[in-house]
N, C-alpha and C positions, 0 to 999 in steps of 0.2 A: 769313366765315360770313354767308350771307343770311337766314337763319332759322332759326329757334329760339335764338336769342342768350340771351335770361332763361332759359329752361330747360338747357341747357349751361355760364353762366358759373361760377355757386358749383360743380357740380362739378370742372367746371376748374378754378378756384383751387385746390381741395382736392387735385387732381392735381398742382398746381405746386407747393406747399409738401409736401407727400409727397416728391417726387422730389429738392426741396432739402432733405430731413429738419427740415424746422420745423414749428412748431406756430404757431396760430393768438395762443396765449399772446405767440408774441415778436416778433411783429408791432408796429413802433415807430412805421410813418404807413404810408399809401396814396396812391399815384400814380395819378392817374386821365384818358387823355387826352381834353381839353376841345373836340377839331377845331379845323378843321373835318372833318366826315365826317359819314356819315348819322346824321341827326336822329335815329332811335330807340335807332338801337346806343347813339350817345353818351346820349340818354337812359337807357338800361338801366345802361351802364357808369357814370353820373352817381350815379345813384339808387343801384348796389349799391356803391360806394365808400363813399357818403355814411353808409346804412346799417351796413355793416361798420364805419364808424371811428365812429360812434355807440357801437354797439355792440361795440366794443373800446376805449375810450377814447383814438383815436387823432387824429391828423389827415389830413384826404383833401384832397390838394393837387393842384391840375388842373395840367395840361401841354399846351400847344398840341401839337398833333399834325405841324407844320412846325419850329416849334423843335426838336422831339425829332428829326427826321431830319437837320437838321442839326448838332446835335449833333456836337459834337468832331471836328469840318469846321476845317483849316485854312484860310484864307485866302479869297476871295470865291465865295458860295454862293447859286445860284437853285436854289431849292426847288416844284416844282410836285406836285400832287396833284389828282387826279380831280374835277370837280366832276358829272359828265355836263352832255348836251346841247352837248356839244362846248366845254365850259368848264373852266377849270384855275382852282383857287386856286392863287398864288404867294407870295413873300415871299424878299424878299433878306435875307443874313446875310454877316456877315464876320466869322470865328473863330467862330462860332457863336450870335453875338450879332445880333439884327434890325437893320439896320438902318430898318425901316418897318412898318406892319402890313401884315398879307396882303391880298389882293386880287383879286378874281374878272376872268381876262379871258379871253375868246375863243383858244381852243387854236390856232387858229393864227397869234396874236399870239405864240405862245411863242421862232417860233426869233429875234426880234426883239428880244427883252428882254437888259439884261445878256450883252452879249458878253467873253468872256474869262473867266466866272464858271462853278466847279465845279456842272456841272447834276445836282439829284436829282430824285428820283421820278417824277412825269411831265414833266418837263424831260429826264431823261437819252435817253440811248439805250436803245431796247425789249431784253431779255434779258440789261442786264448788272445786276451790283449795284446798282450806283448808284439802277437804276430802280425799287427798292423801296419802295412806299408805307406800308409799315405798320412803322412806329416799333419799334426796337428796346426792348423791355424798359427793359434795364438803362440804354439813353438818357435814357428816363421817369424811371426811383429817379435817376440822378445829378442831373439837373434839379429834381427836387424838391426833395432833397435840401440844397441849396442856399441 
């Protein structure tokens, strides 16, 4: 979503938890992902977590938005994701674990990096799964969770 992000999210929340039949009452913390990714989204998504577990007494726990894609990745994992201007954040993981922090480089540094390592998001190959960028859900609560 490029725009209108603040004006759509709390609707959507309220569309998520309807279609899970819960209530805002049983909401125990908030998952919130921390990026990288655009600056404002993550700001909106910052601010309305924050706000919500204010105001529900809960806790809003940030999630790298590369840990969450690798997530529950067995064995050695390069993770890339969109930076534009022809640049990719990456970050290697093994089991799901970083080994390093992320790292902006030149997208066509990519097919160089980590050879033999399960490629996601803008690593992978274009149209299969693998090359999804946007973090599973239930990746975020288990991470949190934690």
């Amino acid at each position: 979503m490029w725009r209108g992000q603040a004006e759509r999210l709390l609707p959507l929340l309220e569309e998520v938890l309807a279609e899970g039949g819960a209530a805002w009452s049983e909401v125990d913390a908030l998952a919130v992902c921390i990026g990288p990714g655009n600056f404002t989204g993550l700001r909106i998504a910052v601010a309305a977590a924050r706000g919500l577990a204010f105001g529900l007494g809960v806790p809003a726990i940030g999630v790298g938005r590369l840990e969450a894609l690798a997530a529950g990745r067995p064995g050695f994992a390069l993770v890339a994701i969109d930076a534009r201007r022809d640049a990719v954040y990456v970050q290697m993981f093994r089991d799901g674990a970083a080994l390093g922090p992320p790292d902006l480089v030149a997208r066509t540094a990519l097919a160089g990096l980590a050879p033999g390592a399960t490629r996601l998001g803008a690593a992978a190959e274009a149209g299969t799964p693998e090359a999804e960028e946007a973090p599973d859900p239930a990746a975020l609560a288990a991470i949190a969770a934690t």
